[in-house]
C-alpha positions in Angstrom: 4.9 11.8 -18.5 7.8 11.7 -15.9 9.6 8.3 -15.1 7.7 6.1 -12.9 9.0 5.2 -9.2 8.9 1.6 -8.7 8.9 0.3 -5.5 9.8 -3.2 -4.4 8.6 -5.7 -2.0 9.4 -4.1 1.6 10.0 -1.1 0.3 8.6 2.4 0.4 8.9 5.5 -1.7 7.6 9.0 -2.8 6.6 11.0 -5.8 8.6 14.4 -5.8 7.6 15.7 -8.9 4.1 13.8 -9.6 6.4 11.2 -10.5 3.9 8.1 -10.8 4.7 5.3 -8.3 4.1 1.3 -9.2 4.2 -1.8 -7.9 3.9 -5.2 -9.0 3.7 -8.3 -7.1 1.1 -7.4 -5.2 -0.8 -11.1 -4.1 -1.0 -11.6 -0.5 1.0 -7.8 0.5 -1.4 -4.4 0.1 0.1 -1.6 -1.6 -0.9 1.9 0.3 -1.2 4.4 -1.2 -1.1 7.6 0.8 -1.1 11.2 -1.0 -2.9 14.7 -0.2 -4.8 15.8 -2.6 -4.3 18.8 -4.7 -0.4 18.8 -3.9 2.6 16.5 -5.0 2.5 14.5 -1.8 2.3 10.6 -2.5 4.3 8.0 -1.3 3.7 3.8 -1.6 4.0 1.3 0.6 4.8 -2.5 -0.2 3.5 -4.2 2.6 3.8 -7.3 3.3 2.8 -8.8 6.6 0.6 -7.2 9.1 3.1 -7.0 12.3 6.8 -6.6 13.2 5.8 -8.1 16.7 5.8 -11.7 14.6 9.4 -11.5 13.1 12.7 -12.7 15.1 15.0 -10.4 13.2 16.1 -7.2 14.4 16.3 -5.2 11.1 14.3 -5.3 8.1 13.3 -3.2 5.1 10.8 -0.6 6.2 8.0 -1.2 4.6 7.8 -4.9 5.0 5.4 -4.6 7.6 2.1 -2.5 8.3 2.4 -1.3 11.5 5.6 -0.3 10.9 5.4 0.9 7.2 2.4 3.2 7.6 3.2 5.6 10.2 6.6 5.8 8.4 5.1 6.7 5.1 2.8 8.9 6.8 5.3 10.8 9.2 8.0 11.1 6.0 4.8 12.8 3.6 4.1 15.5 6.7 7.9 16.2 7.2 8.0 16.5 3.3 5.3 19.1 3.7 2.1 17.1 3.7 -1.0 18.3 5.3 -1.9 15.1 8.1 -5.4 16.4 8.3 -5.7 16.6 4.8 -3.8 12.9 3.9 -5.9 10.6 2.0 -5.3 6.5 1.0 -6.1 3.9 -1.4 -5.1 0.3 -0.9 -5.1 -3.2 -3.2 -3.8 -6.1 -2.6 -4.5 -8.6 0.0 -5.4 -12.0 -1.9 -5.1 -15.3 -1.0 -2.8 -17.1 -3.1 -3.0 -20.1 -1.2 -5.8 -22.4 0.2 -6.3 -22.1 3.8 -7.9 -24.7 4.9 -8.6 -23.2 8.0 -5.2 -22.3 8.8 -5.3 -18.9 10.3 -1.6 -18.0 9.7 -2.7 -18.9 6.1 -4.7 -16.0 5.4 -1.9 -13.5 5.4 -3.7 -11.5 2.4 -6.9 -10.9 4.5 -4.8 -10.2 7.9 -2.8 -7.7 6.0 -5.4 -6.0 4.6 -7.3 -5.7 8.4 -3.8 -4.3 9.5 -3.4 -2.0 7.0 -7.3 -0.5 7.7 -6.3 -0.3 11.4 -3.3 2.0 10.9 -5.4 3.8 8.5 -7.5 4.8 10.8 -5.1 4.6 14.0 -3.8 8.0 11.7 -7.1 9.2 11.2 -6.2 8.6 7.0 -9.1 8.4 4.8 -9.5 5.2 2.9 -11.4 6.3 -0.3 -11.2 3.0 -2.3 -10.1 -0.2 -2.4 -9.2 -3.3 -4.4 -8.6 -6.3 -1.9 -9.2 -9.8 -1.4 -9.9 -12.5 -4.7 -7.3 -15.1 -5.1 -4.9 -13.2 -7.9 -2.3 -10.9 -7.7 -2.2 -7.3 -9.1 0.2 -4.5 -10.0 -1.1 -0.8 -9.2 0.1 2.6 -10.6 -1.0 6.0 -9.0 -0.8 8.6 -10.6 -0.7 11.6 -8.0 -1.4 14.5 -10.4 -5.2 13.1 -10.9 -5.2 10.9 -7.9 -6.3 7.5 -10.2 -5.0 4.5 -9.3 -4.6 2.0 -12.0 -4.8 -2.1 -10.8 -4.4 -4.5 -13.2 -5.7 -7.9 -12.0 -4.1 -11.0 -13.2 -7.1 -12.6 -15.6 -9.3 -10.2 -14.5 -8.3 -7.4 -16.7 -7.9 -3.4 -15.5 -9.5 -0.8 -13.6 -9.3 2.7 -12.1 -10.3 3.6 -8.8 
């Protein structure tokens, strides 16, 4: 198996060589996943907060937010060769860690996730499955020669979508 990439909070990278990609971490932020099947095209996103518009500071790591992060991941796959018409995605992620109590700002794992559908579709990308919401945090690992993306869900065990 080649050397899995491992990408960070913020951060975004790409499988060159059907390198796997993982990420851990994942409780309130979404992991994307966006990759065209039948090629070597896959790159992940660690996103986590929905907007730029809501931070005061100038620079930040690239993938730290979704409406920033996605059409980066998504321009760098088609400049890499990637098909956009043919560009699919998986997401998971999104929990809420803590308890809202009807505090909207609160609910960043379910905000994040609504984002991250909106640029989805923004880019006319395919979301084919999912793995959001619940209250723990998960670590995904895709695999981008057979597409299968591997969550494992703190005390809830693991499972392939």
């Amino acid at each position: 198996m080649n050397k899995v990439i491992t990408i960070g909070m913020a951060e975004i990278a790409y499988s060159e060589l059907s390198q796997p990609l993982r990420t851990s971490g994942l409780g309130s932020c979404v992991g994307v996943i966006i990759y065209q099947e039948g090629s070597n095209h896959a790159g992940m996103a660690h996103i986590m907060l929905p907007s730029a518009s809501i931070s005061t500071k100038k620079v930040h790591k690239i993938g730290k937010f979704a409406d920033v992060a996605i059409p980066e991941l998504t321009s760098e796959l088609v400049r890499r060769g990637a098909s956009t018409y043919r560009l699919k995605a998986k997401i998971a992620g999104g929990a809420q860690m803590f308890a809202s109590s009807g505090n909207e700002m609160m609910r960043v794992g379910e905000r994040n996730v609504v984002a991250v559908k909106e640029q989805l579709n923004q880019l006319n990308i395919s979301l084919v499955a999912e793995d959001t919401g619940g209250t723990n945090g998960r670590t995904i690992l895709f695999d981008p020669k057979t597409q299968a993306l591997t969550i494992r869900t703190v005390h809830l065990g693991t499972k392939v979508i």
